[in-house]
C-alpha positions as a Markdown table, in Angstrom:
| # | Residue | x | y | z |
|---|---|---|---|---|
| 1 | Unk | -0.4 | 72.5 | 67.7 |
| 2 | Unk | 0.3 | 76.6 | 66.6 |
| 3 | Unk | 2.1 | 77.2 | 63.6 |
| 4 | Unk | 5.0 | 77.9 | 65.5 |
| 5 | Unk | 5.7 | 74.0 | 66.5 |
| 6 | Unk | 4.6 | 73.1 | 63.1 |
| 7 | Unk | 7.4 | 75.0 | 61.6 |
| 8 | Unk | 9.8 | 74.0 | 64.3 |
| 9 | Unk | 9.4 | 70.3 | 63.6 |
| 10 | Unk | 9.7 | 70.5 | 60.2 |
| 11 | Unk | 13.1 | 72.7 | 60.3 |
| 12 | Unk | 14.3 | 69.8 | 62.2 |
| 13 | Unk | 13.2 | 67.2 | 60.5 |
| 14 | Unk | 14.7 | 69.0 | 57.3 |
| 15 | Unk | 18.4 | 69.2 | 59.2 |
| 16 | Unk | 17.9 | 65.5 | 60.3 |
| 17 | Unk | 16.5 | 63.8 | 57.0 |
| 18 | Unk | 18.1 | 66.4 | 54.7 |
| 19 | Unk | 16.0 | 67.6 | 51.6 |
| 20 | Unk | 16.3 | 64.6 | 49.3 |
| 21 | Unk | 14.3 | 62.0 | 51.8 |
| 22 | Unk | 11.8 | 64.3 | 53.1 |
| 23 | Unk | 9.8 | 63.9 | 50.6 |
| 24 | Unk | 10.3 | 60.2 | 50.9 |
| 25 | Unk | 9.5 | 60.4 | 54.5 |
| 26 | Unk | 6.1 | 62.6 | 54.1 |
| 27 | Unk | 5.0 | 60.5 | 51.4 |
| 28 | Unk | 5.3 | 57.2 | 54.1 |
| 29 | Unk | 3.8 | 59.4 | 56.8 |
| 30 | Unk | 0.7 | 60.0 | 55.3 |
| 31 | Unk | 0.5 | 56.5 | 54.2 |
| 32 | Unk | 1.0 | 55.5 | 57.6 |
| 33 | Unk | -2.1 | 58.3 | 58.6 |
| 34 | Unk | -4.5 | 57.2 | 56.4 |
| 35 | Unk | -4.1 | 53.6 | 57.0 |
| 36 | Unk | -4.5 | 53.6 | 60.8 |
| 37 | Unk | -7.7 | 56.0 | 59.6 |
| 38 | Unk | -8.7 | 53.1 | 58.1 |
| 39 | Unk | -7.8 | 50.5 | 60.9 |
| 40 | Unk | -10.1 | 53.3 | 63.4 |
| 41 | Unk | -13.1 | 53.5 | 61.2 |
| 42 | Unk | -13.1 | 49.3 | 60.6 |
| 43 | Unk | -12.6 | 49.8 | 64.3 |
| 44 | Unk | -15.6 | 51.7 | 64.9 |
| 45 | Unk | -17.5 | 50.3 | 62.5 |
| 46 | Unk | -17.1 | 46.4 | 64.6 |
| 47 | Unk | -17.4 | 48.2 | 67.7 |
| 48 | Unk | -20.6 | 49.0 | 66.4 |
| 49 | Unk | -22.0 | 46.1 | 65.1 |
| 50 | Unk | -21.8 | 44.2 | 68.3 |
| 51 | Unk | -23.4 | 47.2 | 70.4 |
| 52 | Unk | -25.9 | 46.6 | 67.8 |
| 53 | Unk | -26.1 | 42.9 | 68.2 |
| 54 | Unk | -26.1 | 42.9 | 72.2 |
| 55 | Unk | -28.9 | 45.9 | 71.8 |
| 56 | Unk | -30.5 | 43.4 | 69.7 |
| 57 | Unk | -30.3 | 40.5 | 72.2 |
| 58 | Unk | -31.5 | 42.6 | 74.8 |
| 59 | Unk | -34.5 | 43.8 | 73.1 |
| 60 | Unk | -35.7 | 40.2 | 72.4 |
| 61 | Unk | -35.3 | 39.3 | 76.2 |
| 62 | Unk | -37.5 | 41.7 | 77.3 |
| 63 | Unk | -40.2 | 41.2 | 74.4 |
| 64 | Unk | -39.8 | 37.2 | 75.6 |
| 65 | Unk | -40.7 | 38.7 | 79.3 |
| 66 | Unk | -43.6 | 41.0 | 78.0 |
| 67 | Unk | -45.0 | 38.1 | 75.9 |
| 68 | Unk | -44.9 | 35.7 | 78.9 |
| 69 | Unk | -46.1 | 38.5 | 81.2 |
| 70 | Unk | -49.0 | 39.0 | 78.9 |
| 71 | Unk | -49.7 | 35.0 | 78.4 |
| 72 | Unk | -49.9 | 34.6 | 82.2 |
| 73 | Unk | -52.1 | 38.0 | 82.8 |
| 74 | Unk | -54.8 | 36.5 | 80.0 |
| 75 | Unk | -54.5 | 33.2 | 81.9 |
| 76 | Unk | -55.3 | 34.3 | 85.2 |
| 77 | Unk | -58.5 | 36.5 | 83.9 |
């Protein structure tokens, strides 16, 4: 967004709220920011954790296989 827009919303947003509730308003606003920043990073940080887990599942499946694999190798010599 350029300055330009910036400056446009807030002139509106002045006209429509009026100068005793913008305050008000941008105090609510950036309440409202930082607490879906903190709904986004619990976000990521789940999202995370179970690429982590599934990673972690995956990795043990193929050491299973590799183990077997090598069991049946020492068998047959």
């Amino acid at each position: 967004m350029s300055s330009g827009e910036i400056l446009l919303i807030l002139l509106v947003a002045l006209i429509v709220f009026g100068p005793n509730k913008l305050p008000m308003l941008a105090r609510h606003l950036g309440l409202l920011i930082r607490r879906l920043n903190q709904f986004k990073a619990q976000a990521t940080v789940l999202w995370q954790q179970q690429l982590n887990e599934l990673q972690l599942q995956e990795n043990q499946r193929k050491a299973k296989e590799a183990d077997e694999q090598y069991k049946k190798e020492q068998q047959s010599s």
